[in-house]
C-alpha positions in Angstrom: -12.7 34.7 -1.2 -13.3 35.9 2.1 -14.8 33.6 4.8 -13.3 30.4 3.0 -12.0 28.0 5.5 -9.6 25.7 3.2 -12.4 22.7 4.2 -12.5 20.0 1.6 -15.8 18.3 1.3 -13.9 15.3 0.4 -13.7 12.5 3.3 -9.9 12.4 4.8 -8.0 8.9 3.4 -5.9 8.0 6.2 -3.3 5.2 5.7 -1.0 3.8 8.6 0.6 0.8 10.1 -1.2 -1.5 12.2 1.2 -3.3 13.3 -0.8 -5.3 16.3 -2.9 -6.8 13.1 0.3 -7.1 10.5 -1.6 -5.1 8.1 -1.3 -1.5 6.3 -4.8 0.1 6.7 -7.3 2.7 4.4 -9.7 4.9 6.6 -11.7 7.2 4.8 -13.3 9.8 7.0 -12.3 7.7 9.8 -14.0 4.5 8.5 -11.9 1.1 7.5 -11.7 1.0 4.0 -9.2 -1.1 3.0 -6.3 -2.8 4.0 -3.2 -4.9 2.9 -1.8 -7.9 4.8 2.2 -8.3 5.3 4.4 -10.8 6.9 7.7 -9.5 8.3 11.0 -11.0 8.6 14.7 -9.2 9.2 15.3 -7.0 6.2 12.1 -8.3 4.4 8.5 -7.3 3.7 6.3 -10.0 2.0 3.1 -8.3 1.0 0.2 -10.9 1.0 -2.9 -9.6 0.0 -5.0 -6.5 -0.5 -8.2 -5.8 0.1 -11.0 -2.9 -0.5 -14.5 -2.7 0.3 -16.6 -3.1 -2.2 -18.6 0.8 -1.7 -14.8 2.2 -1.9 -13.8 0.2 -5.0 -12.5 2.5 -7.9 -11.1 5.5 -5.7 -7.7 4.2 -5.8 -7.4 3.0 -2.3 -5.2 -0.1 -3.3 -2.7 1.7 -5.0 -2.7 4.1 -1.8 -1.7 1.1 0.2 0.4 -0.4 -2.1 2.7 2.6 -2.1 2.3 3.5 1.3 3.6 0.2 1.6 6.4 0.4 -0.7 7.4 3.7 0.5 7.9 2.4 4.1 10.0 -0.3 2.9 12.2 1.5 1.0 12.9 3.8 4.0 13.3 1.4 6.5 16.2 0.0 3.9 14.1 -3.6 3.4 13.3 -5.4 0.5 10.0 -6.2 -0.9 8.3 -9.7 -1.8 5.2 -9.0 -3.9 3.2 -12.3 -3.5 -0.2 -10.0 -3.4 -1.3 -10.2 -7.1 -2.8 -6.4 -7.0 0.8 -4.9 -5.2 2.6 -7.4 -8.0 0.3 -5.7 -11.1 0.5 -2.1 -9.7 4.4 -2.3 -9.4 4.4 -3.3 -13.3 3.0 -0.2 -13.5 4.7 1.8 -10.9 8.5 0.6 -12.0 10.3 3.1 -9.5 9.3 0.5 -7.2 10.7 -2.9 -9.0 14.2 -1.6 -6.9 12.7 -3.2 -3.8 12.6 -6.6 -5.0 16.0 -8.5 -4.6 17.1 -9.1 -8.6 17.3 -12.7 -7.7 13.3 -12.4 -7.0 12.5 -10.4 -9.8 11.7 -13.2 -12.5 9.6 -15.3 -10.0 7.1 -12.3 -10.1 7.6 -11.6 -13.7 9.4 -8.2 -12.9 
């Protein structure tokens, strides 16, 4: 198709680090949309609590965060305390990610 730009009409998800606010943050098309709270320690993320707005409930935003999350833990070598009860649920699901909890953890978030 000629003249096609590649364009999505789709708003751009965004999620980074905001470090200055100790939370992991959803834009889409540039707006907040979400965010999850951490606390960090030496060779430890504790993930606290997650949070969407309500209008951007159901897109999967949360589960965005929580691996963007997980994924930046696991390659910054840290391990991962789940105290968030949607992060704990989605890595129920997601069990590639129960790695990232220390084994002695594991049982005190029923992983």
């Amino acid at each position: 198709m000629a003249g096609r730009t590649g364009v999505s009409a789709e708003p751009q998800i965004v999620v980074a680090d905001a470090p200055q606010r100790k939370r992991f943050e959803a834009t889409v098309g540039g707006e907040l949309a979400g965010f999850l709270i951490y606390r960090e320690r030496k060779d430890l993320l504790a993930l606290i609590h997650t949070e969407v707005e309500g209008r951007f409930e159901g897109h999967g935003l949360g589960g965005r965060l929580a691996r963007f999350a997980l994924d930046r833990a696991r390659e910054q070598g840290v391990a991962v305390l789940p105290f968030c009860p949607f992060v704990n649920d989605w890595m129920k699901r997601h069990g590639e990610y129960v790695d990232l909890v220390p084994a002695a953890y594991r049982a005190n978030f029923d992983l």
